[in-house]
Wavefront OBJ file of the C-alpha trace (Angstrom):
o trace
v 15.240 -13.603 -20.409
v 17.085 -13.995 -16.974
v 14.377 -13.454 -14.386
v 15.961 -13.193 -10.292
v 13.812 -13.342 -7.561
v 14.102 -11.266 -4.413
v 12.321 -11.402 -0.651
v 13.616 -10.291 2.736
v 14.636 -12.612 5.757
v 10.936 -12.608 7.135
v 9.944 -15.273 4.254
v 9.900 -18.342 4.939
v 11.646 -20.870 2.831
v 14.095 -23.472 3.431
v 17.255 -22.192 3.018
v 18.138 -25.276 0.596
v 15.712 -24.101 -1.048
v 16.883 -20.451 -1.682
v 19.830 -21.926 -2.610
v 18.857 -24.270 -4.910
v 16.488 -21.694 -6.646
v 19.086 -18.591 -6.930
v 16.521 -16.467 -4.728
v 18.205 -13.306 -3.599
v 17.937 -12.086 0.338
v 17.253 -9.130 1.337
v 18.248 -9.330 5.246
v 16.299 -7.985 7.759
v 18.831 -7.600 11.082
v 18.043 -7.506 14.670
v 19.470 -5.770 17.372
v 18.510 -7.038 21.204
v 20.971 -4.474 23.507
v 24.210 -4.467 22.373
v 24.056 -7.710 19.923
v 23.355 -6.788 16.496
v 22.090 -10.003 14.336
v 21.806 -10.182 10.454
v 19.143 -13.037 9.659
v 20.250 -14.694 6.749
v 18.091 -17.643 6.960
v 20.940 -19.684 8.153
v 18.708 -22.129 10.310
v 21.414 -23.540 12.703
v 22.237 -19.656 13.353
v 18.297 -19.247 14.259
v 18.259 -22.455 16.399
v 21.535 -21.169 17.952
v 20.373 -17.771 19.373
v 17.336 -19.586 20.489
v 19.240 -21.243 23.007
v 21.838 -18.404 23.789
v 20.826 -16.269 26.713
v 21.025 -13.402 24.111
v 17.306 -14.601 23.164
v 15.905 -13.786 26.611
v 15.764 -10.423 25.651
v 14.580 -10.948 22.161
v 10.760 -8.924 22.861
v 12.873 -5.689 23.363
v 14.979 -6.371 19.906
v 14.610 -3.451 17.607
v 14.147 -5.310 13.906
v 15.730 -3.005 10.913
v 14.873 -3.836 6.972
v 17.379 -2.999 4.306
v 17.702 0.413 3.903
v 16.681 2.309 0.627
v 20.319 2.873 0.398
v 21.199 -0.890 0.839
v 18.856 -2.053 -1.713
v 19.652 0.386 -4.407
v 23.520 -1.069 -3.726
v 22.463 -4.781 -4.485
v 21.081 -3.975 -7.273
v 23.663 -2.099 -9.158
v 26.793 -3.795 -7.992
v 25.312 -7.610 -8.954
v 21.580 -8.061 -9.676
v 21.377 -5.353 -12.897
v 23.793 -7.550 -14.363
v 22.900 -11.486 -13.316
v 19.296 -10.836 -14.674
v 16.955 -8.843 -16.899
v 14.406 -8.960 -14.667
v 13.318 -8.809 -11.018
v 10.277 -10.157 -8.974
v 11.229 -8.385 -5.612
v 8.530 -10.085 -2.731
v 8.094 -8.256 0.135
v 6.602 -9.305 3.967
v 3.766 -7.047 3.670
v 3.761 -3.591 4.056
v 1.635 -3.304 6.939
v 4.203 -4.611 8.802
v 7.253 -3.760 7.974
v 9.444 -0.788 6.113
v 10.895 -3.370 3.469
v 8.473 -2.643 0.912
v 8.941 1.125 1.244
v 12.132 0.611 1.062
v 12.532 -1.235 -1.935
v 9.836 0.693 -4.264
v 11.587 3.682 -3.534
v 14.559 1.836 -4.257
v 13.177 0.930 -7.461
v 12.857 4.390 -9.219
v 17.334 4.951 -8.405
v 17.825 1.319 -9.923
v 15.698 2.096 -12.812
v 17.844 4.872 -13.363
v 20.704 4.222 -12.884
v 21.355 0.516 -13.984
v 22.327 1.244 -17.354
v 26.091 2.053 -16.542
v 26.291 -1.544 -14.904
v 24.970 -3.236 -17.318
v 26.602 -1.857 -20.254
v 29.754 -2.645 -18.747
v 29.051 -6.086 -18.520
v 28.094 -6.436 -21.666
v 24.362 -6.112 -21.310
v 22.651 -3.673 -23.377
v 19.171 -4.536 -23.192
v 17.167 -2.705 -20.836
v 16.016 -4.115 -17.057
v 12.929 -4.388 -15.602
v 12.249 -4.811 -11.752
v 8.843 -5.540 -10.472
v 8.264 -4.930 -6.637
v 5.349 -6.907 -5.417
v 3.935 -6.486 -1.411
v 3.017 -9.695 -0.609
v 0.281 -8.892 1.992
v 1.352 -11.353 4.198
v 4.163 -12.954 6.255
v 6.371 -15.796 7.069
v 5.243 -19.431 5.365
v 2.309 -16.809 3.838
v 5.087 -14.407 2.245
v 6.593 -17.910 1.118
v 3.560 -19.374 -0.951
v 3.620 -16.390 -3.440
v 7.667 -16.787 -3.814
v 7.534 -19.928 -4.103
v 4.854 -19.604 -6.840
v 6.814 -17.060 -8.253
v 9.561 -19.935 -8.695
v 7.223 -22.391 -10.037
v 6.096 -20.218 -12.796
v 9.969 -19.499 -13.740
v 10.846 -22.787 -13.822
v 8.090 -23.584 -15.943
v 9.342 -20.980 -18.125
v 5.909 -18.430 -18.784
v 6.458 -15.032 -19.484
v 6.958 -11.612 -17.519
v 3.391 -10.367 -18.319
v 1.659 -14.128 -16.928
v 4.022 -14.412 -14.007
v 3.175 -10.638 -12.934
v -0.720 -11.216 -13.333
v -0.445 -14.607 -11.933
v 1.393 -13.373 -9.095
v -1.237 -10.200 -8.326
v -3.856 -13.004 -9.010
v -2.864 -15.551 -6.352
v -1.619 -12.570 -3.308
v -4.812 -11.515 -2.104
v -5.799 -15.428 -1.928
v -3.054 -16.361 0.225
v -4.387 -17.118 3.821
v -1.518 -17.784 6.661
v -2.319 -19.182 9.864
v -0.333 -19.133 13.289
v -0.943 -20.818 16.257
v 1.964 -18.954 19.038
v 2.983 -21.058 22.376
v 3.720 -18.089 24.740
v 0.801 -15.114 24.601
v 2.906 -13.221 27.552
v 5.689 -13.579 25.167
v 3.509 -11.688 22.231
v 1.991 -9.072 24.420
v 5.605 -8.002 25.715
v 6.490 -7.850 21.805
v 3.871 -6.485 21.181
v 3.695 -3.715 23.730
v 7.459 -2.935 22.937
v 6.366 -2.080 19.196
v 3.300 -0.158 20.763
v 0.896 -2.677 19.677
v -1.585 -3.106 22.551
v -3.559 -5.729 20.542
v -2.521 -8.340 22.919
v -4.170 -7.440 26.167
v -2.427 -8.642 30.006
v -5.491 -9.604 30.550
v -6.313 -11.966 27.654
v -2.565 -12.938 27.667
v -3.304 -14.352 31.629
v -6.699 -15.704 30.534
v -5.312 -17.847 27.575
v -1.765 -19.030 29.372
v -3.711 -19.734 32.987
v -6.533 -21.805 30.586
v -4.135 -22.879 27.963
v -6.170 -21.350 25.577
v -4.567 -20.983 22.182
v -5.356 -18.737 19.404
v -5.226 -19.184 16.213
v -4.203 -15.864 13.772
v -5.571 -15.597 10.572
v -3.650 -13.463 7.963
v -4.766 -12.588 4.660
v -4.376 -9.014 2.097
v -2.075 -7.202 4.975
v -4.648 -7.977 7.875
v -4.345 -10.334 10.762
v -7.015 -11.247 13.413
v -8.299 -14.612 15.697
v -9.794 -17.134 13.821
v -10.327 -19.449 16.900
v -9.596 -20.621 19.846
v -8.206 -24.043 21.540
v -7.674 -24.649 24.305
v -3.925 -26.638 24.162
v -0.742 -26.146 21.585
v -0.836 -29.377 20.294
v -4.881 -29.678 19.661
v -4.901 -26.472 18.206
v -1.889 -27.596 15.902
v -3.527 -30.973 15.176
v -7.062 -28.762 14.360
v -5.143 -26.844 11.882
v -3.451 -29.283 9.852
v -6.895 -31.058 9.312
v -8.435 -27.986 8.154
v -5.442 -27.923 5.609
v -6.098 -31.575 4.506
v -9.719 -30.315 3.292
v -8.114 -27.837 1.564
v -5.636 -29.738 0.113
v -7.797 -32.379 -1.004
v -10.234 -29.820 -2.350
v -7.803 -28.373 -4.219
v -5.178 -25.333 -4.197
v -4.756 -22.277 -6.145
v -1.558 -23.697 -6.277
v 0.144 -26.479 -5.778
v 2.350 -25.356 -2.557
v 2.342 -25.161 1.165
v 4.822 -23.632 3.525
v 4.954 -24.491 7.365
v 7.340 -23.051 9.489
v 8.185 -24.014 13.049
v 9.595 -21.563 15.384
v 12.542 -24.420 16.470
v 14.119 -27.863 15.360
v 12.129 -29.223 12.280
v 11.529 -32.756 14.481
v 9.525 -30.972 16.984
v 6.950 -30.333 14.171
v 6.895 -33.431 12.212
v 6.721 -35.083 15.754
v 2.844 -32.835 15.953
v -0.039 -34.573 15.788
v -1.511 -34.671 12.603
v 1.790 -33.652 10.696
v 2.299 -36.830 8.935
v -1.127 -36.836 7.589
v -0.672 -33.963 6.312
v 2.192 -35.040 5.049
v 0.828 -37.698 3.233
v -2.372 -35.575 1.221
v 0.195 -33.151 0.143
v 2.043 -35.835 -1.447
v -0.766 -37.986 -3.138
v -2.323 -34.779 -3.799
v 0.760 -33.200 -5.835
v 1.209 -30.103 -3.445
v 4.703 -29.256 -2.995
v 4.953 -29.006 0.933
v 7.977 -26.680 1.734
v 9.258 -26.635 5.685
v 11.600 -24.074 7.656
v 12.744 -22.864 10.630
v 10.637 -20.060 11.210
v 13.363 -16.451 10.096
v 14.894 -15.447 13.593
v 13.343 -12.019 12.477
v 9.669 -14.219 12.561
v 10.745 -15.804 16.179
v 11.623 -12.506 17.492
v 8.315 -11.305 16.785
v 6.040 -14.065 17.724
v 8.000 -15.950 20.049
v 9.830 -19.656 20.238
v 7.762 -22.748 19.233
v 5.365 -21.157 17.392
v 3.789 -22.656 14.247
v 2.924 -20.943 10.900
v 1.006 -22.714 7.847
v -0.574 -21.039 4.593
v -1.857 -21.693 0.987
v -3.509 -19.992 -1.578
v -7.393 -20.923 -1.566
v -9.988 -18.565 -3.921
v -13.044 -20.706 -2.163
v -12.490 -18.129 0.602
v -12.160 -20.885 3.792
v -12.987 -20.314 7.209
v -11.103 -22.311 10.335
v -13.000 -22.092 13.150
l 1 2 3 4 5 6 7 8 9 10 11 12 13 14 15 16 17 18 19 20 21 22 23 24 25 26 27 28 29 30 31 32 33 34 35 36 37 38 39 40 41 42 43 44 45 46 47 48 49 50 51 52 53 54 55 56 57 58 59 60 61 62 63 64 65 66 67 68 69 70 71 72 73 74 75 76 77 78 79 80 81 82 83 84 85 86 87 88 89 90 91 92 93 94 95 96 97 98 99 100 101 102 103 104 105 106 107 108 109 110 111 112 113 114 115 116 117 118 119 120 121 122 123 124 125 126 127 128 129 130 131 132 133 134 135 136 137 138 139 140 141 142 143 144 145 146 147 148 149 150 151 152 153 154 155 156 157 158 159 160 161 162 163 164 165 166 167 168 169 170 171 172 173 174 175 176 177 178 179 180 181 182 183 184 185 186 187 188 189 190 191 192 193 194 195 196 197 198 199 200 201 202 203 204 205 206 207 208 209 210 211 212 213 214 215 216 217 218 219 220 221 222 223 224 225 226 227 228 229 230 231 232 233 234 235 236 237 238 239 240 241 242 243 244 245 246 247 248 249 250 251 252 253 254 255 256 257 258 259 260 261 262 263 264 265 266 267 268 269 270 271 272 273 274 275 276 277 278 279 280 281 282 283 284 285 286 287 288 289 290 291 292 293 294 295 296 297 298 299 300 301 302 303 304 305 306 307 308 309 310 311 312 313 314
């Protein structure tokens, strides 16, 4: 049984890593006036635009998933044929049109694939699987990475589905953003007016820092500190204790809105660095997806794992 894997840009693995692992892209492409940008998780593209003058603009960027039409299309020319199975991961469909996209995707493949695969010499039937992650960036990346793990390990459709619905609503992301003007303009431009001018002027003039809390499609504060660096160096010794304690699974994703130094140079990072590695947890770190960066803003930092003991930063 050949078993692919499939998530959009917005996840947040190295791209070494998607290589290495044959995971499948589905990309998610920007356009910011009249530049149009495909992320394809090409990090010295992403650390490019953020120093072109093209990313001064990037709050007004309109973001556009694959299309239903686009998806369909991957399937049937290549994926229908280099596996029997699919685990398609989606950034959660609170967010974005991805997952929409691909389940009604799903029902044209399903009917349609047979053609393909026949022709390459296939005729046992495919399966495809679309899963909503409930989450985003390094979150979105914990449950594909799991996905991997169980592959590799070589368990069967039926436990790698059940393991995967299992672990998603367990997966907790955290972000701590540099610029809160930055997110309210994004955020106003999508007509989100979650981040208000006012709150955005208290926290910058105070250096006040939240950070986000996602879990099971929803997002909210979980605290507040006051600096970028404290509230990074807070956060990576709240994942410590839950490394140490002990995972759900044996992975956590960081990604870092810029060059990869700039976060192992945080405080705290090497620490944490260190537990994941006498603890067996498989730490995985990107450049945050230019999609992710567009949304949140440079220089922000994104961390998750999957915890059932329900934990609480604060």
């Amino acid at each position: 049984m050949r078993i692919g894997i499939v998530v959009d840009s917005g996840c947040d693995l190295p791209a070494d890593y998607i290589q290495r692992h044959r995971i499948t892209l589905l990309p998610i492409t920007a356009r910011i006036g009249d530049a149009v940008l495909a992320d394809h998780r090409d990090e010295q593209a992403t650390l490019a635009f953020l120093n072109s003058h093209v990313a001064e603009r990037a709050a007004e960027a309109e973001t556009i998933p694959f299309s239903v039409q686009q998806i369909r299309d991957l399937f049937l020319e290549k994926l229908v044929i280099d596996y029997d199975h699919v685990f398609c991961l989606t950034i959660s469909s609170t967010r974005s049109m991805v997952h929409a996209n691909a389940m009604q995707a799903s029902f044209a493949i399903l009917n349609d694939y047979k053609p393909a695969r026949n022709a390459a010499g296939h005729n046992s039937p495919f399966a495809l699987r679309v899963l909503d992650s409930q989450n985003l960036f390094s979150a979105q990346a914990v449950s594909a990475a799991e996905a991997v793990r169980l592959r590799d390990q070589g368990l069967g459709l039926q436990q790698i589905r059940e393991r995967l619905e299992q672990l998603i609503p367990h997966v907790h992301g955290y972000m701590v953003p540099r610029d809160l003007y930055y997110m309210r303009a994004r955020a106003r431009h999508k007509g989100d007016r979650s981040v208000s001018l006012f709150s955005a002027a208290l926290g910058s003039a105070l250096d006040i820092k939240p950070v986000i809390h996602s879990r099971a499609g929803d997002t909210a504060p979980s605290a507040k500190i006051k600096g970028f660096e404290p509230a990074c160096e807070r956060l990576f010794a709240f994942a410590r204790s839950r490394v140490s304690a002990g995972l759900l699974s044996p992975i956590l994703c960081v990604s870092y809105g810029g060059e990869l130094d700039e976060l192992r140079r945080l405080p705290g990072y090497a620490a944490l660095q260190a537990d994941c590695q006498t603890h067996g947890v498989e730490l995985l770190e990107s450049v945050m997806s230019l999609t992710g960066m567009i949304n949140v803003g440079k220089g922000a930092l994104t961390l998750a794992f999957a915890d059932d003991k329900a934990p609480v930063f604060h």
